[in-house]
C-alpha positions as CSV (number, residue, x, y, z in Angstrom):
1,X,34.8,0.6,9.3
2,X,32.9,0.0,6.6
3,X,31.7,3.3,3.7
4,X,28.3,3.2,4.8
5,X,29.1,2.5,8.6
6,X,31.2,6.0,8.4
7,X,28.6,8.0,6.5
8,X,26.1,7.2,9.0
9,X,28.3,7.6,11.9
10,X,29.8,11.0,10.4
11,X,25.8,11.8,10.0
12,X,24.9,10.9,13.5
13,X,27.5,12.9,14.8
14,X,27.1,15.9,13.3
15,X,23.5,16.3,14.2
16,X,23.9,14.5,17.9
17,X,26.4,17.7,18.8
18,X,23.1,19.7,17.3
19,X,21.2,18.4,19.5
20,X,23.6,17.9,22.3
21,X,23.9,21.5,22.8
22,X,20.4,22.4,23.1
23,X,20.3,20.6,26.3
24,X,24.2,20.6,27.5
25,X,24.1,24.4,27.9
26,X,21.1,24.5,30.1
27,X,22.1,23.4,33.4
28,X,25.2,25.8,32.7
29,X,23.0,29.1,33.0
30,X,23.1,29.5,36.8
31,X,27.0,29.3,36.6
32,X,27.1,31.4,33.7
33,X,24.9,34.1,35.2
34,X,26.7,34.4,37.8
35,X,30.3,34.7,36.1
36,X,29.4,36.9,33.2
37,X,29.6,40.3,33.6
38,X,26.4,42.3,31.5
39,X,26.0,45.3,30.1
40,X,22.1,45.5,29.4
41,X,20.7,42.3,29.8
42,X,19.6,40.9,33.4
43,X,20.5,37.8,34.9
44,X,17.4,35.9,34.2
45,X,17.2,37.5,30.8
46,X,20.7,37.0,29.7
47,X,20.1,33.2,30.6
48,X,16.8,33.0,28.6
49,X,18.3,34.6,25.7
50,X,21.3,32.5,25.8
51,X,19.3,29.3,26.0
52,X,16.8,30.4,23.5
53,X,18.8,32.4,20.7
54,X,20.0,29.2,19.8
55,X,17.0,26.9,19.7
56,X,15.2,29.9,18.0
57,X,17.6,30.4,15.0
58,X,17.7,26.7,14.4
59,X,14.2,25.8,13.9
60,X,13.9,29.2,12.1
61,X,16.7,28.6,9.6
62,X,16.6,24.6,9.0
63,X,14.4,25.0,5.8
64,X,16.5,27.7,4.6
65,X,19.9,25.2,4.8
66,X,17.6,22.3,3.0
67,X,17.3,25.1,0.2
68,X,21.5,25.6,0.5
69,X,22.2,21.8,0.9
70,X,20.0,20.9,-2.5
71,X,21.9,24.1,-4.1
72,X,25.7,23.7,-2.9
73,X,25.6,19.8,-2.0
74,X,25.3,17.8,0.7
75,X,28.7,17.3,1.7
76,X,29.8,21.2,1.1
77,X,26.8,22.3,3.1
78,X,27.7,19.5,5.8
79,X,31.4,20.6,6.0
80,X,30.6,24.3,6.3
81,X,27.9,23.3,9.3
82,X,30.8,21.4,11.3
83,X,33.0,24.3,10.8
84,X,30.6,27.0,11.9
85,X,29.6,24.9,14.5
86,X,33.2,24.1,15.4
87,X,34.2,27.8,15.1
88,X,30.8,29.2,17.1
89,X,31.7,26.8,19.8
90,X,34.8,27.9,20.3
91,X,33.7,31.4,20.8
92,X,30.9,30.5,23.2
93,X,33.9,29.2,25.4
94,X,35.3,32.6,25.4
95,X,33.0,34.8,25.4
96,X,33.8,37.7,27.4
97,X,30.0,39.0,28.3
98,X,27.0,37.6,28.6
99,X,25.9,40.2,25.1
100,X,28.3,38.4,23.2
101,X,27.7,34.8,24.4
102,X,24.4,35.3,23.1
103,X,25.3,36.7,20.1
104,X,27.9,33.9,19.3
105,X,24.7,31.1,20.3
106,X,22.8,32.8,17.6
107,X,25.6,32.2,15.2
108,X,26.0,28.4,16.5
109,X,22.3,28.0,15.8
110,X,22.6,29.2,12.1
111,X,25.5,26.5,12.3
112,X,23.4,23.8,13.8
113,X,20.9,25.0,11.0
114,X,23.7,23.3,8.4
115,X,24.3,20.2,9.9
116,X,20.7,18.6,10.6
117,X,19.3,18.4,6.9
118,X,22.8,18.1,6.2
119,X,23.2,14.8,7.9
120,X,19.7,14.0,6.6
121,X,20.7,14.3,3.3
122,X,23.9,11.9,3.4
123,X,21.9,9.0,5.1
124,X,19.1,9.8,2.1
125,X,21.4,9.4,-0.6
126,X,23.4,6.4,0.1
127,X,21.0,4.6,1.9
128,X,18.0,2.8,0.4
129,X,15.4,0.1,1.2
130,X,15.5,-1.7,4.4
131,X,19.2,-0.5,5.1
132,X,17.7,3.6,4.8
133,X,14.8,2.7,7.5
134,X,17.9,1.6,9.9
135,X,19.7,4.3,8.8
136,X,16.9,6.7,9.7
137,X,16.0,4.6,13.1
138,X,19.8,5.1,14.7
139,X,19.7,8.6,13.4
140,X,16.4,9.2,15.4
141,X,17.4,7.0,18.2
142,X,21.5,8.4,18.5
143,X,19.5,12.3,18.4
144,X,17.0,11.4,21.7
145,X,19.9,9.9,23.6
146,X,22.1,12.7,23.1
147,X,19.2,15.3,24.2
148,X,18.6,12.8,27.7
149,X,22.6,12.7,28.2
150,X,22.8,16.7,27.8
151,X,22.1,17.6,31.3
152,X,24.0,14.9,32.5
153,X,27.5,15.7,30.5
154,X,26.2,19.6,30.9
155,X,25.9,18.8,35.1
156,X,29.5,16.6,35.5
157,X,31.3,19.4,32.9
158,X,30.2,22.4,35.0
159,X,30.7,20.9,38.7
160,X,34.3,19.3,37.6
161,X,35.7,22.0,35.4
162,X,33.8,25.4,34.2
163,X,30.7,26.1,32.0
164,X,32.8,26.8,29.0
165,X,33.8,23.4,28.8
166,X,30.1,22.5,27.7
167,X,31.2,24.5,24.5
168,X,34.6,23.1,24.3
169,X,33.5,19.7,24.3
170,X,32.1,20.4,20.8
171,X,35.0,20.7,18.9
172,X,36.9,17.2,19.4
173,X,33.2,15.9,18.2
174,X,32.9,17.9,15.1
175,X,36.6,16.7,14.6
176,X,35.5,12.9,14.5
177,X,32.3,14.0,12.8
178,X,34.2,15.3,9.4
179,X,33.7,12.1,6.9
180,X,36.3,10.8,4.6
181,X,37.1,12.4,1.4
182,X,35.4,9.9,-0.7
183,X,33.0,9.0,1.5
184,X,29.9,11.2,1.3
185,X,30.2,11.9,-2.8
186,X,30.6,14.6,-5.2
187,X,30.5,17.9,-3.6
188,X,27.9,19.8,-5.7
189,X,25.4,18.0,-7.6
190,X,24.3,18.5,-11.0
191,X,21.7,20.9,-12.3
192,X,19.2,18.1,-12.9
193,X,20.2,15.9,-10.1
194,X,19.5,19.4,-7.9
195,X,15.8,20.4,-9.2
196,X,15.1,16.6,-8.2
197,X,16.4,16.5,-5.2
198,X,14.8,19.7,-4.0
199,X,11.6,18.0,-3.0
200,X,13.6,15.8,-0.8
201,X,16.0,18.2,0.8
202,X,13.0,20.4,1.8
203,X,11.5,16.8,3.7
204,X,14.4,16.3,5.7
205,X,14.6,19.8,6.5
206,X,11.3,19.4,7.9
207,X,12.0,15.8,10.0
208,X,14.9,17.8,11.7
209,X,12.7,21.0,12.7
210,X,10.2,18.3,13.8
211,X,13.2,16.9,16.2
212,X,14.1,20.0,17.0
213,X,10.4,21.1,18.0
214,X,10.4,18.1,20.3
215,X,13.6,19.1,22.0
216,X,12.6,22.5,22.8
């Protein structure tokens, strides 16, 4: 595979799992309703909560993480969203009580939060012309097919083998999302290269709230 064919795939995939999870997790709430045991919450408002802690902290924090990927770098700020995102998964899969599985979705939210102008931001800055359009265009395209396919995967994971498993399934992806050493460029940018970039990392923050709108 080609540099540019694992940049944009690494991008795809780290914002598909975004996305991915904001559907997957939905048709899991009945099953998880009735398996967690709850300390304050209801039923019905345990499953809201769970559902929408993690669409609300995304769209709430994605121009904050443009801000952190211009500051820190694009592929430091995209590494620390797949391992947050990797991490808060994990610990969605074992969550004990309906409390804590919505406090860990807040988490995985702020994670999610990393990885969309994150992915933006690598597709931006090695793609250009024509080639950045495509680029763009599959990102777009990869991002709707993985919202439709969440209730599917979500419905075929929680009737074969448990509602955690629509967690679970996000770490081998955030595995294969992690790009090449030498793939994505330096780590942090330069002082000038940064005040230049700002304007741009505060853009694609916005296109991925403006995906993420649409999904929720």
């Amino acid at each position: 595979m080609t540099r540019s064919r694992w940049i944009l795939a690494a991008a795809v995939l780290g914002s598909g799992i975004v996305f991915l999870d904001s559907t997957v997790v939905n048709v899991a709430l009945p099953r998880i309703g009735r398996d967690l045991p709850r300390s304050f919450l209801g039923v019905l408002e345990g499953q809201s909560y769970i559902y929408n802690a993690y669409l609300l902290t995304l769209s709430a924090l994605l121009i904050l993480a443009g801000a952190v990927n211009d500051y820190y770098g694009r592929k430091r700020t995209f590494l620390w969203g797949l391992l947050g995102f990797g991490v808060t998964s994990v610990l969605c899969g074992f969550a004990p009580t309906t409390e804590l599985l919505v406090l860990f979705r807040i988490l995985q939210g702020a994670a999610g939060a990393l990885l969309v102008p994150g992915s933006l931001a690598l597709i931006t800055a090695n793609f250009s012309g024509r080639e950045q359009g495509r680029a763009f265009g599959t990102w777009a395209g990869a991002s709707g097919a993985t919202t439709i396919l969440g209730p599917l995967i979500g419905g075929l994971l929680v009737d074969t083998i448990s509602w955690r498993a629509a967690f679970f399934l996000n770490v081998p992806l955030v595995a294969v999302s992690k790009p090449r050493r030498s793939s994505t460029g330096p780590a942090r940018p330069s002082s000038r290269s940064r005040s230049a970039a700002s304007p741009s990392g505060r853009s694609t923050a916005s296109s991925g709230r403006g995906t993420t709108r649409s999904v929720s």
